[in-house]
C-alpha positions, 0 to 999 in steps of 0.5 A: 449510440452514445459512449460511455468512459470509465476508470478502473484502478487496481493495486501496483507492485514492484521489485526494486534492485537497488544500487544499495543493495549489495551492501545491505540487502545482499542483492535481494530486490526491495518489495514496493507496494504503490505508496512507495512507488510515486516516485516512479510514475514518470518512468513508468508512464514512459516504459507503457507507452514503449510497452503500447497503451491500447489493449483492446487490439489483442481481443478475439473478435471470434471468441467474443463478438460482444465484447469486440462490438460493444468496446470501443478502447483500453487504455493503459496507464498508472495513475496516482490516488490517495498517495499510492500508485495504481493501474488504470485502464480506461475504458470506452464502452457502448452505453448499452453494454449489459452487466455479463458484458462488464463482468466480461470485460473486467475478466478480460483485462485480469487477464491481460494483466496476469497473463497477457500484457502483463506477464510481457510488462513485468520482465520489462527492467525500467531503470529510475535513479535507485536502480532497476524497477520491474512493475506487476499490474496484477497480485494473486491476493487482494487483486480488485477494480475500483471503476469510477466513470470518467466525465469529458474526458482529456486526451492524453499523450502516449507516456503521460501520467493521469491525474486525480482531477481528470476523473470525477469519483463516484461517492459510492466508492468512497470508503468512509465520511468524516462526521462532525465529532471533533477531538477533544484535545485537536478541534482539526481532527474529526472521527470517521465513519465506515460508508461500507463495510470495510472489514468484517469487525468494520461493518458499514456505519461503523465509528472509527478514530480521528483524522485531518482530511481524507489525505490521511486514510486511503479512501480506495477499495483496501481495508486500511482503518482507525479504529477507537481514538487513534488519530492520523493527521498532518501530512501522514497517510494510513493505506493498503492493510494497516491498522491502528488501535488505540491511541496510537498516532500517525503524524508529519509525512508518516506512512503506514500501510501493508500488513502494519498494525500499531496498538496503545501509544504507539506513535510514528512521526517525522518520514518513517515508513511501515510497511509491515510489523507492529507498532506497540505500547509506547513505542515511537518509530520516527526520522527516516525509519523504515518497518518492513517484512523480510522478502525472503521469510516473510516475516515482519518486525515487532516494536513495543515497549518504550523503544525508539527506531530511527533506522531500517528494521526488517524481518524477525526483529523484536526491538523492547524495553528502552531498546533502539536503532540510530539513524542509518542503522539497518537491522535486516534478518534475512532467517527465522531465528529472531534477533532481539534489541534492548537497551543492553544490546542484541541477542540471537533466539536460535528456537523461535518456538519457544515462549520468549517470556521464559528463562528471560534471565539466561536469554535476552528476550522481551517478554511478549 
């Protein structure tokens, strides 16, 4: 009987104790989601190899004979895909496995990442030149296989990182095309158009913004997307969550992701990373900023106005007007009393609850 192989990918998260943070994060642990952990890949690939790659040998044969004979390997790896890092267990299976078969074996190493093998990985501290990382194969939300069929092959060594030109993808998972409508300013830009549905205001055929290549939107199973005229090009990448409205620009290394969404004129450039928070009006988030929400409540920063970050943002922060952050600045709000920027400087909003926009003259509030 013949035996088929296939890739099923799946989101990465990771908490990073940084050297750094005892300084600025008071010792809290940096949130990592896949596209900020390529960096990692090597010693992640190493520490699952020390770990044990195959999974299969933890099956109960007993419990579910079918599955026993029909699964031939399980093998673990991380992989990276549109510039995030992600879980990978390549399976080889009878051709003839059923569909209750699949469904089972796809329960089956859910499991094993939440509860199995994983639950024993993520207490695993995996040492990297920032610090220490621990690394979550499953997430209680938006937890999802991408499965793609895998043609000849390659062995792989223990500890080696697949690459994407060892799998051949299957259109069908493909998120969105990039038709022939060119910008009317950028003739390399072209609009996209949802192949499924994406989101529930993005059903499939849906027309969306502008892009250079598809290194610019995450063609995997999230619901990242460009929605009206905005545009995401150069070398930047739009994945996971985020989404941009208007005509909002990513561009140079930028990366948007997560729960970020960005409106009107907003632009991000240069290497800014935003994980989270939005992005609005004229607002430019460039150099090595970085938008993030606060680990601790959750909560992400606004930038509107005509505001310009260059440093670390995190938590409930509202940057407005011709407000700013220099370069090496970090704004971490680790409470639910929001801290506001100008140009004039910063205030403390002790009661969130109330409407920002009023009393604006006793309070150094932006209106929203």
């Amino acid at each position: 009987m013949n035996e088929l192989t296939f890739k099923l990918y799946s989101p990465l998260t990771a908490e990073l104790l940084s050297d750094e943070n005892e300084i600025w994060l008071g010792n809290a642990p940096i949130e990592l989601q896949g596209y900020e952990m390529t960096d990692y890949a090597g010693s992640i690939a190493a520490q699952i190899a020390e770990e044990g790659t195959n999974i299969e040998q933890y099956m109960d044969a007993e419990d579910n004979p079918y599955l026993a004979a029909h699964v031939k390997s399980i093998r673990l790896s991380v992989e990276e895909r549109d510039g995030e890092l992600c879980g990978c267990a390549t399976v080889i299976v009878d051709e003839d496995l059923t569909e209750r078969g699949w469904n089972d074996l796809q329960d089956y190493i859910t499991g094993q990442y939440s509860d199995g093998w994983g639950e024993g990985f993520e207490q695993r501290d995996i040492q990297v030149k920032d610090g220490i990382l621990n690394v979550h194969f499953w997430q209680e939300d938006h937890f999802a296989f991408t499965v793609e069929q895998v043609v000849n092959e390659p062995q792989l060594e223990p500890g080696a990182v697949n690459t994407p030109q060892q799998t051949k993808p299957s259109p069908s998972t493909k998120k969105y095309e990039i038709t022939d409508t060119a910008h009317p300013v950028y003739p390399e830009l072209h609009r996209i158009r949802a192949l499924r549905q994406v989101r529930e205001d993005v059903p499939a055929g849906e027309l969306g913004g502008f892009v250079q290549s598809e290194a610019n939107l995450s063609q995997g199973n999230d619901d990242a997307w460009l929605y009206d005229d905005s545009i995401s090009r150069h070398e930047a990448n739009v994945c996971g969550g985020a989404q941009l409205h208007g005509r909002t620009v990513a561009q140079d290394l930028a990366l948007v992701s997560g729960s970020s969404t960005m409106y009107g004129n907003a632009i991000a450039c240069d290497s800014a990373i935003v994980t989270g928070g939005c992005i609005r009006n004229d607002a430019l988030v460039c150099g090595n900023a970085r938008v993030r929400e606060n680990p601790a409540t959750h909560i992400a920063p606004v930038v509107t106005g005509q505001s310009m970050v260059m440093g670390d943002l995190s938590g409930s922060v509202v940057v407005f007007d011709r407000g700013f952050t220099l370069p090496g600045q970090t704004v971490d709000n680790p409470t639910r009393h929001m801290i506001s920027i100008n140009e004039r400087g910063a205030a403390i909003v002790h009661d969130c609850t109330l409407d920002p926009g009023r009393d604006s003259k006793s309070r150094n509030t932006p209106e929203r």
